[in-house]
C-alpha positions in Angstrom: 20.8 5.4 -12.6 23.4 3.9 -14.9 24.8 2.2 -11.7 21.8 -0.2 -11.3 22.1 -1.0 -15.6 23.4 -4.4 -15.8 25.9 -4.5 -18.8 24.6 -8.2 -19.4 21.0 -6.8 -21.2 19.1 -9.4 -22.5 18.7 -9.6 -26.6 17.0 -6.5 -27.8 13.4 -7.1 -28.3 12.4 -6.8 -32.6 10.8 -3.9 -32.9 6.8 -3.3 -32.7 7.0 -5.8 -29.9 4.8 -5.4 -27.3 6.1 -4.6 -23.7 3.0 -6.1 -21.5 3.4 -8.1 -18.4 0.1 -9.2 -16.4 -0.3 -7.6 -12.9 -1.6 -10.9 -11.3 1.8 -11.8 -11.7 4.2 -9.1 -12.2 6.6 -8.8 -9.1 7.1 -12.4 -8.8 10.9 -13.9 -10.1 10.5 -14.6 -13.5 7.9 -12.2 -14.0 9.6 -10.2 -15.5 12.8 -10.1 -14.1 14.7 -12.9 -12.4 15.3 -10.8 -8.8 17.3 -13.5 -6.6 20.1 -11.4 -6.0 20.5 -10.7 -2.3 21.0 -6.6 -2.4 17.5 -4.3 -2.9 20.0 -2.1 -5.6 21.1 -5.2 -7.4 17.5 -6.2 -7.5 15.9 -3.6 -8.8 18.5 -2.6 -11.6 17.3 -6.3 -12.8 13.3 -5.1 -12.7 14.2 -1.6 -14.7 15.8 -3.7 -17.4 12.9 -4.7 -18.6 10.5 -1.0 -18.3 10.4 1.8 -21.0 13.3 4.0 -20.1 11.0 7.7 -20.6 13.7 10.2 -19.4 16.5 10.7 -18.2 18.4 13.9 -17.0 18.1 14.7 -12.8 15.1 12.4 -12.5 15.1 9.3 -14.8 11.7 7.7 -15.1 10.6 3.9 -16.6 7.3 2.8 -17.3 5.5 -0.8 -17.4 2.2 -1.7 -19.2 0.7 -4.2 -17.0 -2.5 -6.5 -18.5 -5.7 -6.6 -15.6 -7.8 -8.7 -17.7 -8.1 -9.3 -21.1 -11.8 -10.5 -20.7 -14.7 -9.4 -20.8 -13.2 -5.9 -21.7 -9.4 -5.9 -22.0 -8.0 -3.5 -19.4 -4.5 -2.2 -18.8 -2.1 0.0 -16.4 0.9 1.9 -16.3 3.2 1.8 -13.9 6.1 4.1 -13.4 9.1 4.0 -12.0 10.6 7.6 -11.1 14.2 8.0 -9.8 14.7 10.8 -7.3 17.9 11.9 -6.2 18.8 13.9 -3.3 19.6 16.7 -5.3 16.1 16.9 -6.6 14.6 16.9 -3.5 13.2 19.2 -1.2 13.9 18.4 2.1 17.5 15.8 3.1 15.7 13.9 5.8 12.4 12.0 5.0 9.6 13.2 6.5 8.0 9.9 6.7 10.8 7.8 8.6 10.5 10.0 11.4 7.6 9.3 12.8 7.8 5.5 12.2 8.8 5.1 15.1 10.7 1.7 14.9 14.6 0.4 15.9 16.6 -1.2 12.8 16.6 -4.6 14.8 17.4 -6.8 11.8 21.1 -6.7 11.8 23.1 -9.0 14.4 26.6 -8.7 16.1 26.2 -5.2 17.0 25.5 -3.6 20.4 22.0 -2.2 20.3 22.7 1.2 21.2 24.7 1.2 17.2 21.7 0.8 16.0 19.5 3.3 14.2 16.1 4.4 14.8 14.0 4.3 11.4 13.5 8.4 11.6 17.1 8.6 12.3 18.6 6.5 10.0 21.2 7.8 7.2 20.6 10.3 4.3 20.2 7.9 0.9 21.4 9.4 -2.2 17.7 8.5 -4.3 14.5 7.4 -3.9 12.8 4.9 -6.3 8.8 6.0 -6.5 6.6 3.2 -8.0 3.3 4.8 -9.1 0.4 3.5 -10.8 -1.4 7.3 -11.6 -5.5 7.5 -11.5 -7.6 8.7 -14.4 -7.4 12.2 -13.0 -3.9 12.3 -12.0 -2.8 11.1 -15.1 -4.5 13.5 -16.7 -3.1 16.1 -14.9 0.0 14.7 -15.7 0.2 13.4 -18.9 -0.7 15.9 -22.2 -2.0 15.2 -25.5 -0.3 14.9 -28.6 -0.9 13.9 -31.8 -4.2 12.1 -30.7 -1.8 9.8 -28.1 -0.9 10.2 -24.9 2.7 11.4 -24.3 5.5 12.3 -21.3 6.0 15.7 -20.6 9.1 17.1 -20.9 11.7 15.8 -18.2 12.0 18.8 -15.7 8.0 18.4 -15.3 8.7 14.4 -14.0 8.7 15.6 -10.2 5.0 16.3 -10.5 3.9 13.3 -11.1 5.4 12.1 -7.5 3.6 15.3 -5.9 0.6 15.0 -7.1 -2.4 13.3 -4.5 -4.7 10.5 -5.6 -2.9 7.6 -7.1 -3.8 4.1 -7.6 -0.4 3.3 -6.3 2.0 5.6 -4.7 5.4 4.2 -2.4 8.8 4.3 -2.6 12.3 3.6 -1.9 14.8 4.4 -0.3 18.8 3.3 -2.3 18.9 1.4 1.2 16.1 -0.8 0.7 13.6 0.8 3.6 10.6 2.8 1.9 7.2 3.9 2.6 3.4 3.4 1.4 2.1 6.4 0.3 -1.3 6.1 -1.5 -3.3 3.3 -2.5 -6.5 4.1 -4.4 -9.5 1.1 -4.9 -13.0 0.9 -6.7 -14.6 3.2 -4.3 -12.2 6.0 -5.2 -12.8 5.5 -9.1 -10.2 2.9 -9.5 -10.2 0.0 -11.9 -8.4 -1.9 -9.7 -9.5 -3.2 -6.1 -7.8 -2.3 -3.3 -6.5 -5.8 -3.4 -5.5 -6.2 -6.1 -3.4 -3.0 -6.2 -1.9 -4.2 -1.8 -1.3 -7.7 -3.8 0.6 -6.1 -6.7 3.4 -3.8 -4.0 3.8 -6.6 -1.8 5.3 -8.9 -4.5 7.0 -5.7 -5.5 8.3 -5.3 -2.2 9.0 -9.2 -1.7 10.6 -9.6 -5.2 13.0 -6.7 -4.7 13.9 -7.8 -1.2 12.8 -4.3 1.1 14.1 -4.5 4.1 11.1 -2.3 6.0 7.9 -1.0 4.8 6.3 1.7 6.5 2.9 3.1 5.7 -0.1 5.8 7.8 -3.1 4.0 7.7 -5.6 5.9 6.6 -8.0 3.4 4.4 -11.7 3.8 4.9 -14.9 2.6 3.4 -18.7 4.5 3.7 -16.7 6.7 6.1 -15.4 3.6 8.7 -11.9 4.1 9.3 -10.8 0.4 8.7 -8.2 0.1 10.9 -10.8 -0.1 13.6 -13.7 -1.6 11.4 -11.0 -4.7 11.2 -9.1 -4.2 14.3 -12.6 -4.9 16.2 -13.4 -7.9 14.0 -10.1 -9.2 13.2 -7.6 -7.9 15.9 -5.5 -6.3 13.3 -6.1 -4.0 10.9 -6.6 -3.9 7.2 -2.9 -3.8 6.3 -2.3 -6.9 8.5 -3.6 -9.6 6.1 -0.2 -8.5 4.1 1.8 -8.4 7.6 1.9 -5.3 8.7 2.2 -4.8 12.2 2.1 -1.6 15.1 4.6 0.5 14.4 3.8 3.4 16.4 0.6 5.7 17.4 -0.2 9.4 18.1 -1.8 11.1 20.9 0.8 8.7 23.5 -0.6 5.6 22.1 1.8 2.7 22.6 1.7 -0.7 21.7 1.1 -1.9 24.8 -2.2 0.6 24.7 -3.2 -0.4 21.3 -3.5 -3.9 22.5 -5.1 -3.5 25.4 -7.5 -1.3 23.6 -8.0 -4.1 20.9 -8.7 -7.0 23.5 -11.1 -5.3 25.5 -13.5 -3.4 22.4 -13.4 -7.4 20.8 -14.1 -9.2 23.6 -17.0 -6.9 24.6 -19.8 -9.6 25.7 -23.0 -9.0 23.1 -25.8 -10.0 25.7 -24.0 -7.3 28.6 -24.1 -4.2 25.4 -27.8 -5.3 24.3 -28.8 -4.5 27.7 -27.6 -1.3 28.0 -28.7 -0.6 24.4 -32.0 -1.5 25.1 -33.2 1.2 27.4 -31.3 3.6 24.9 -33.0 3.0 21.9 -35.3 0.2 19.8 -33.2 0.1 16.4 -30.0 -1.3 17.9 -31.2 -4.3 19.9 -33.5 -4.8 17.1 -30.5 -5.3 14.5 -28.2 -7.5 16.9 -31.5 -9.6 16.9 -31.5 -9.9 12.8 -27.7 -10.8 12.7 -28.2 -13.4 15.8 -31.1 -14.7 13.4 -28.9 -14.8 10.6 -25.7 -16.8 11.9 -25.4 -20.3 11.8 -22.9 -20.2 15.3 -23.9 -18.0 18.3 -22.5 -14.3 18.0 -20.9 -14.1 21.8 -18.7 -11.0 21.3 -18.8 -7.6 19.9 -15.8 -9.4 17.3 -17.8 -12.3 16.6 -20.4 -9.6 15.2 -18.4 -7.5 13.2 -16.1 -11.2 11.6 -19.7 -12.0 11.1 -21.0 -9.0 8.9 -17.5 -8.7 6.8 -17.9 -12.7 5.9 -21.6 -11.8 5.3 -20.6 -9.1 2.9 -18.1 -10.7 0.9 -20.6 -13.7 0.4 -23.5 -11.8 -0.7 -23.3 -10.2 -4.6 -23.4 -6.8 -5.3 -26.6 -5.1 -5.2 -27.0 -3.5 -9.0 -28.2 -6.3 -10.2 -28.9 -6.0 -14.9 -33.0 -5.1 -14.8 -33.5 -8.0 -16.7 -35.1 -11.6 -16.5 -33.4 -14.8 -17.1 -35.5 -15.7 -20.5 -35.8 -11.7 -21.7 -34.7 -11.0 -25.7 -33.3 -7.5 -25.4 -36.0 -5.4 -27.3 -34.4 -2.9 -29.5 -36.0 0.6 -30.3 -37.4 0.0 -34.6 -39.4 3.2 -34.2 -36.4 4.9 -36.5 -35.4 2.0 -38.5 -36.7 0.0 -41.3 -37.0 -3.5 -39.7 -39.8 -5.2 -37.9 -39.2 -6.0 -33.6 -39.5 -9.5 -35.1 -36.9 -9.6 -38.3 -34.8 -7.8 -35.3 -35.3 -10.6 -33.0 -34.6 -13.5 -35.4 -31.3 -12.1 -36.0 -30.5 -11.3 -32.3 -31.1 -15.3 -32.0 -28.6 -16.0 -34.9 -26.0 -13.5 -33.6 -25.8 -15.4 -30.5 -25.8 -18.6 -31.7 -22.7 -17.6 -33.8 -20.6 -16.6 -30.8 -21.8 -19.5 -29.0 -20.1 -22.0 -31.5 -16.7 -20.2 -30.5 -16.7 -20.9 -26.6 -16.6 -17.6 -25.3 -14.0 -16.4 -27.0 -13.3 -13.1 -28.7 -13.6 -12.7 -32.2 -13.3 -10.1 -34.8 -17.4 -7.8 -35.7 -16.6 -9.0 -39.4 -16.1 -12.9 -38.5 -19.3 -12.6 -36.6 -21.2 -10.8 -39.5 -19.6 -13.3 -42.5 -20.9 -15.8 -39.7 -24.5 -14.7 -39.3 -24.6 -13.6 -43.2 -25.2 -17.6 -43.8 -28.7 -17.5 -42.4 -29.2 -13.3 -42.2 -28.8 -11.8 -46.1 -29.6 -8.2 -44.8 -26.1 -7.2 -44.1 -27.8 -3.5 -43.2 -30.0 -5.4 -40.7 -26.9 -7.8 -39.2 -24.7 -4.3 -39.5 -27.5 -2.8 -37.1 -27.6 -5.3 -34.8 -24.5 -5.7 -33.9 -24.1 -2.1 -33.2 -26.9 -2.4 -30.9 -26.0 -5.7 -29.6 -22.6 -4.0 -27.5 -22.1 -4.7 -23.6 -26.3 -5.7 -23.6 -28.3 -8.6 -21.6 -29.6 -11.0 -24.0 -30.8 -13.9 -21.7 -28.7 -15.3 -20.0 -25.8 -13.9 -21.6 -24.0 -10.7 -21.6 -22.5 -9.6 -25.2 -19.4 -8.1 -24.6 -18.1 -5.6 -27.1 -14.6 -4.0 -26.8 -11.9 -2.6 -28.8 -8.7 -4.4 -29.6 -5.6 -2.0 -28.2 -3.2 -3.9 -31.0 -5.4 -4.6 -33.9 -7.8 -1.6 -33.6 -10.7 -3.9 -34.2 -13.7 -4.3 -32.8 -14.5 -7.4 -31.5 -17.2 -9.7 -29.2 -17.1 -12.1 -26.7 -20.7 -13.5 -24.8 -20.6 -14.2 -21.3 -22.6 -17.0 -19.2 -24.3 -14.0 -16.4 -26.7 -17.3 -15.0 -25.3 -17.4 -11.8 -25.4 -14.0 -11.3 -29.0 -13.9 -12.1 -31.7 -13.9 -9.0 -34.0 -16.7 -9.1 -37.0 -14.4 -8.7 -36.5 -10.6 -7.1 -33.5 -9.0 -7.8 -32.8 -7.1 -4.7 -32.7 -9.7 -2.4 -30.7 -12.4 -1.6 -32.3 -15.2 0.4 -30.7 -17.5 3.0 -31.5 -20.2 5.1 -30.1 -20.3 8.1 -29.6 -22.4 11.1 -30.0 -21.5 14.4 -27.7 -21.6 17.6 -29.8 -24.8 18.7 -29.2 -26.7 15.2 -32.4 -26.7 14.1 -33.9 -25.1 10.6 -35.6 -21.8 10.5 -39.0 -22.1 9.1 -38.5 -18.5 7.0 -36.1 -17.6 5.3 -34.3 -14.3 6.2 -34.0 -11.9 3.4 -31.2 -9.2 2.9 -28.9 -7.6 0.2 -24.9 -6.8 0.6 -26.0 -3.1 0.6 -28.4 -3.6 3.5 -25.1 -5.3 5.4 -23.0 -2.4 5.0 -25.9 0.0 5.7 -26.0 -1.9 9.2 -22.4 -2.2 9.6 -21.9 1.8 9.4 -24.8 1.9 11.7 -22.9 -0.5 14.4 -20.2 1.5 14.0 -21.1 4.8 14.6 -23.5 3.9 17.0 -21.6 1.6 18.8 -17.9 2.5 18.3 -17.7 5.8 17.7 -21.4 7.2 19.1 -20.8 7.1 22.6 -20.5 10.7 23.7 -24.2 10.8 21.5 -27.2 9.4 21.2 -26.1 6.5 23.6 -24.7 9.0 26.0 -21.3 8.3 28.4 -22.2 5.2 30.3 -20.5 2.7 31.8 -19.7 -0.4 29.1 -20.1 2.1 25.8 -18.2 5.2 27.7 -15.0 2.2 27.5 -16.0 1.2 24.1 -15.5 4.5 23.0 -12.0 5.5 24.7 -10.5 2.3 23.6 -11.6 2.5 19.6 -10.2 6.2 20.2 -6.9 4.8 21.2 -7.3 1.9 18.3 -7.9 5.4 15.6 -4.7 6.9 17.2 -2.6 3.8 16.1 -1.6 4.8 12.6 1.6 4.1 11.1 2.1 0.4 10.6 4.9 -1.7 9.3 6.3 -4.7 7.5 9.6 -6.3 8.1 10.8 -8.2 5.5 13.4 -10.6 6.9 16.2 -11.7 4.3 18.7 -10.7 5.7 17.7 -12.5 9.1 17.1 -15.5 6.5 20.5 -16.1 5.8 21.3 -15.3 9.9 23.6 -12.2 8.3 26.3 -14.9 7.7 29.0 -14.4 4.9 28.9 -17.5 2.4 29.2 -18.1 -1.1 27.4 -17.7 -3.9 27.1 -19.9 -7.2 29.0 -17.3 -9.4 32.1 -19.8 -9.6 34.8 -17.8 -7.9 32.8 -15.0 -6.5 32.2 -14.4 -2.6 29.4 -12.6 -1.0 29.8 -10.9 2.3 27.2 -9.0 4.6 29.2 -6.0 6.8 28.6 -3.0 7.9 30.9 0.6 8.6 31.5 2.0 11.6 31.8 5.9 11.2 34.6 8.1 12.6 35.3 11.7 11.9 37.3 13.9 13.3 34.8 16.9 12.8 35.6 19.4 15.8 31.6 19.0 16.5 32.7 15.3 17.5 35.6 15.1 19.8 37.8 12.1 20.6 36.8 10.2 17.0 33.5 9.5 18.1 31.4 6.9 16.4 28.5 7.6 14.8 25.5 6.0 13.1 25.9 2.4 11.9 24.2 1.8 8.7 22.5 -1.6 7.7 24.1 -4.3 6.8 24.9 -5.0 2.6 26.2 -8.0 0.8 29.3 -7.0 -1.2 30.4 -9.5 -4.0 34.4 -10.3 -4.3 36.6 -12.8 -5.5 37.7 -15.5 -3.0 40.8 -15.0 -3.2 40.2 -11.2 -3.0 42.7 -9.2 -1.0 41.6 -7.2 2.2 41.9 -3.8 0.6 39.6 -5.2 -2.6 37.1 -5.5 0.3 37.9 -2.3 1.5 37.5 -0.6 -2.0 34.4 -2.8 -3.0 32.7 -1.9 0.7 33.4 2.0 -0.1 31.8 1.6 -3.8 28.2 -0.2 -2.3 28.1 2.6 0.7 29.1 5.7 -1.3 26.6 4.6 -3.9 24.1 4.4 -1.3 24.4 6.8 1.0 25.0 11.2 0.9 26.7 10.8 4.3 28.9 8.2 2.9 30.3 9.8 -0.4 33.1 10.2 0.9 34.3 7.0 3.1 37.4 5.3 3.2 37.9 2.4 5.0 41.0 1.1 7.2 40.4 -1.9 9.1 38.2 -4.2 10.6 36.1 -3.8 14.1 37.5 -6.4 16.7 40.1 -7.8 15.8 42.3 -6.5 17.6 46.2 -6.2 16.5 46.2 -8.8 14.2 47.2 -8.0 10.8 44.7 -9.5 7.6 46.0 -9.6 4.7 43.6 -11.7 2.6 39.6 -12.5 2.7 40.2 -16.5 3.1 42.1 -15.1 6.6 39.5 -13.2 7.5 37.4 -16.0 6.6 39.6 -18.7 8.9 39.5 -15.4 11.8 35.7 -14.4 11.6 33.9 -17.3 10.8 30.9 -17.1 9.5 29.6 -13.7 10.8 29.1 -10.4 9.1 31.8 -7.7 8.9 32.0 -4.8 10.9 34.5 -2.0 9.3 36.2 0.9 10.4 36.0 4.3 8.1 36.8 7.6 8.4 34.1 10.9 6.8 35.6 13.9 5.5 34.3 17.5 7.2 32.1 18.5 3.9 29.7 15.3 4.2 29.3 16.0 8.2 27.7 19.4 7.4 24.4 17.6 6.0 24.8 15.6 9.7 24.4 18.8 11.5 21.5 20.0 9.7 20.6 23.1 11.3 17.5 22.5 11.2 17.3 18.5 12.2 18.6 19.7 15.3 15.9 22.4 16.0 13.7 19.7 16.0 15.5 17.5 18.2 15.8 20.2 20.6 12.2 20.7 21.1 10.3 20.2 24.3 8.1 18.0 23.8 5.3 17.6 26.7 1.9 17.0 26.0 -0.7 15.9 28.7 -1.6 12.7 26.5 1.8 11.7 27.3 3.9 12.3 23.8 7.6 12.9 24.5 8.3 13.3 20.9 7.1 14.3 17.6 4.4 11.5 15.6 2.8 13.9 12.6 0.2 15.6 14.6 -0.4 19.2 14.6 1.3 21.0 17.2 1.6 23.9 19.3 4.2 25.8 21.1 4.0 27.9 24.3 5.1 31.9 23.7 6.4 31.1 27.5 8.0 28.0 28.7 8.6 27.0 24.8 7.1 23.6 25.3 5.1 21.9 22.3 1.5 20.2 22.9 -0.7 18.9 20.6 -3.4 21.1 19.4 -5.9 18.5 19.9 -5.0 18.1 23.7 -5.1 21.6 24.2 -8.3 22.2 22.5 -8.5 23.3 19.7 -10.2 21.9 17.1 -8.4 20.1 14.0 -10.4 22.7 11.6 -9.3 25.6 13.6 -6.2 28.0 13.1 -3.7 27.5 15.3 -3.5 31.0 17.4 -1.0 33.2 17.0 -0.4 33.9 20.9 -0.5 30.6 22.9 0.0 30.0 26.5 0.1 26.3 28.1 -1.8 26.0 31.0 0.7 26.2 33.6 2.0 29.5 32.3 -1.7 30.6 31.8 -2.1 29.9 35.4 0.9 31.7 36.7 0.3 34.7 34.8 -3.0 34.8 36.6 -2.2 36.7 39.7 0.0 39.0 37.7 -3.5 41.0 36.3 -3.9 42.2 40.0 -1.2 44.1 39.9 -1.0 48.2 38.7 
């Protein structure tokens, strides 16, 4: 990784300093790193400047302490960044591009059929893996010693980018493109929302300049796959508040069938699916009535009523609700103590008078004792007190108690709970509505967030997914259920992030004085016998090289072969000759080229030795590129489903299509149908 080490390090920080950047924040330039350079590489050798170099060896590894909250409880994360060269991996291609199922359509000035398909683009020479672990990954990852936590030793770093279950799992390729692996929220014992922790790779991603992002939805909540749950409500799924966008299905799902499928579950008229759910069953109609009660606009569509229940939810606090009223004195057990309930009291009352006279803020157990001592003289009574005072309701306050990570003291903080405090029962949450006319209700409609989501699962399955069931295969909700099937099989998703297209891939200068940066490209020729008459192979992206301006054509040539060998295994070896189109005219300098080309990118000409086309002509990339791939859902080619080939014909299906069930064992002898069907009259004879 020494490549991406600036040699310009900022001054060295004194030492006990604390390394600790805040995750509301930390991706964004300035925070920590100031990433406006216009290459991913140069980008993120900025960002690593600033982490804990752990290890180094095959797989060098950084780590960054990032600050949650520091109220009411302080609360902090690591995240680590883990270099992965090709060496240290297990397989050259990446699994995960190939079924993305995009075309590389940022770069201009090239024909499109030079351009790369995502699963086919070049070998990289590393990945960069940004992971935040969980509790129990981290555990399984990190060991004890000495009463601290501490890295294993450095041939064990792979495992921590193997193992299931992080916060926060994506990656990197050296080319900028990269994948979303794992993201981990409250429901799946996360300290972190699912948010917070989409919020936090974003700016990542933004701040480092990705090119593509590339991710399998699979997010779900109380067993609702969300990328239908928000698909129905929204029209996109959960992903697509950040900008994520189709990028290709299973099962033949297109995106010309996802959003067909989309439009007609949304626009599904409420009034035409209560009548048919009406003769089904009582509940349904029953609960489309409650939620028609409950909205202030008139729910039309089968959208409108899921956008409905999401805002509802999000409005409506949570449920677990502190058993306590809004005058209540904690009462503290004196059964096995010396003091009376009311010498306990009086200095409860004093204890929370002296944190109120410091605004919510945290201070140290001993200023709050040497506080309270000036109306409390049992320091025994104050000492138990506080010790029974930590993280209780006293009121309308909540005293905090927590333990400072740099000072190893404990300290207390009170916190105004009022507003979270129901007026009278504390499991529901009461409303007053309008109705579609205008007019006031007379009651009042009561109902808790838990109550919403219980309803919304029931919708759901009852609605979306149920309609083979209870509801049975008719008409309207026979539709309703093919389409959300064809919404599920819509799974990979992706995110374009367009710098390049920002600056219209044009070569211009940057404020570096006398430097010049330039956006090209390399056409590839070899003169393996597997590839006759100098045939031209894959194009990579486009990358910004940095030279002087009055830099000399083979500087270009020597700085373009630096960038691409550094980038790619294919490319380790390239030298470059000439520039694309320009036909017999000889450049000498770049300001020629500059007067000649204008203002577009550069298109060069280089040669590949034999060694680095025998990773091109993987032997097995081109097994699977010579499979036949004809499934009766319509799938030509491979998208990360479980498949099956015939002992026959050798044609690959689906398992799913064929049936057999996703629990089951493939079997060991299988037959299409076609075959099965000529080998039919073959029985009848001796």
């Amino acid at each position: 990784m020494s490549n991406l080490i600036r040699t310009d390090l900022p001054k060295k920080r004194k030492r006990g300093e604390s390394r600790v950047f805040r995750l509301k924040t930390f991706g964004e330039t300035g925070h920590p790193a100031e990433m406006n350079e216009l290459s991913f590489r140069d980008n993120l050798g900025k960002l690593l400047e600033f982490g804990h170099f752990e290890s180094s060896g095959l797989m060098g590894s950084w780590s960054f302490q990032l600050e949650v909250h520091r109220q009411p409880n302080p609360l902090y994360v690591l995240l680590f960044v883990v270099e992965e060269p090709i060496e240290a991996s297990l397989n050259l291609r990446c699994n995960h591009c190939q079924y993305v199922g995009d075309v590389l359509s940022l770069f201009l000035y090239l024909p499109l059929s030079l351009y790369l398909c995502w699963g086919n683009q070049m070998i990289c020479n590393k990945k960069y893996h940004f992971v935040i672990p969980s509790k129990e990954t981290m555990a399984a990852f990190l060991k004890l010693e000495g009463g601290g936590y501490a890295l294993p030793e450095k041939e064990s770093l792979s495992h921590l980018v193997e193992l299931q279950g992080h916060i926060l799992h994506g990656f990197f390729h050296s080319n900028g493109f990269g994948h979303l692996l794992s993201l981990n929220g409250i429901e799946s014992g996360s300290d972190l929302t699912g948010h917070q922790v989409m919020e936090l790779w974003d700016r990542i991603c933004t701040g480092l300049k990705a090119r593509k992002i590339g991710l399998k939805d699979a997010s779900h909540k109380k067993g609702m796959e969300l990328r239908l749950l928000h698909g129905v409500a929204k029209g996109e799924p959960w992903f697509g508040r950040w900008g994520y966008r189709f990028g290709s299905g299973t099962y033949g799902v297109t995106q010309k069938i996802y959003e067909k499928a989309l439009e007609s579950v949304r626009n599904v008229p409420l009034c035409l699916l209560n009548h048919h759910l009406t003769s089904l069953n009582r509940e349904t109609p029953i609960l489309l009535s409650k939620y028609q009660t409950l909205s202030s606009e008139p729910l039309i569509t089968l959208s409108d009523l899921f956008m409905f229940m999401l805002h509802l939810h999000s409005r409506l606090p949570r449920d677990n609700y502190i058993n306590s009223s809004r005058n209540q004195i904690i009462s503290i057990d004196s059964t096995n103590c010396r003091w009376s309930q009311k010498r306990i009291q009086m200095a409860i009352k004093v204890v929370i008078e002296s944190l109120k006279r410091v605004e919510y803020r945290w201070i140290s157990r001993q200023e709050v004792r040497d506080a309270a001592r000036n109306y409390i003289g049992d320091t025994g009574l104050l000492d138990f007190v506080l010790k029974s005072l930590g993280n209780q309701v006293v009121g309308n306050y909540l005293v905090r108690r927590s333990l400072n990570p740099v000072k190893k003291v404990l300290e207390y903080c009170l916190e105004d709970i009022s507003n979270l405090l129901p007026s009278s029962n504390q499991e529901l949450i009461t409303l007053q509505n309008q109705n579609p006319m205008g007019k006031t209700t007379n009651g009042h409609n009561k109902i808790t967030r838990g109550q919403v989501m219980k309803d919304m699962v029931y919708f759901y399955r009852h609605i979306l997914m149920d309609y083979k069931g209870v509801l049975g295969p008719i008409g309207i909700l026979n539709q309703i259920g093919m389409a959300s099937r064809a919404i599920l099989d819509a799974k990979y998703f992706i995110k374009e992030y367009n710098y390049i297209r920002d600056t219209s891939a044009k070569t211009f200068q940057l404020d570096r004085g006398e430097k010049l940066g330039i956006f090209c490209t390399i056409l590839r020729k070899c003169h393996h016998h597997h590839h006759q008459n100098n045939e031209i192979l894959k194009t990579p992206p486009q990358e910004c090289i940095v030279v002087n301006k009055d830099a000399t054509m083979s500087e270009v040539y020597r700085e373009a072969e630096r960038v691409f060998r550094e980038i790619y295994l294919e490319l380790r070896d390239v030298v470059v000759e000439s520039v694309a189109d320009i036909g017999q005219k000889k450049i000498t300098r770049v300001d020629e080229l500059m007067t000649l080309n204008g203002n577009r990118g550069l298109v060069l000409e280089g040669n590949v030795g034999m060694v680095m086309m025998k990773c091109y002509d993987d032997d097995d990339d081109k097994k699977k590129k010579d499979r036949r791939i004809e499934c009766e859902c319509g799938a030509k080619e491979e998208d990360g489903e479980r498949m099956v080939c015939c002992d026959i014909c050798e044609v690959w299906q689906h398992t799913w299509c064929v049936g057999v069930q996703h629990n089951e064992e493939v079997p060991r002898i299988f037959l299409c149908q076609s075959c099965d069907q000529h080998l039919i009259p073959l029985s009848f004879l001796p």
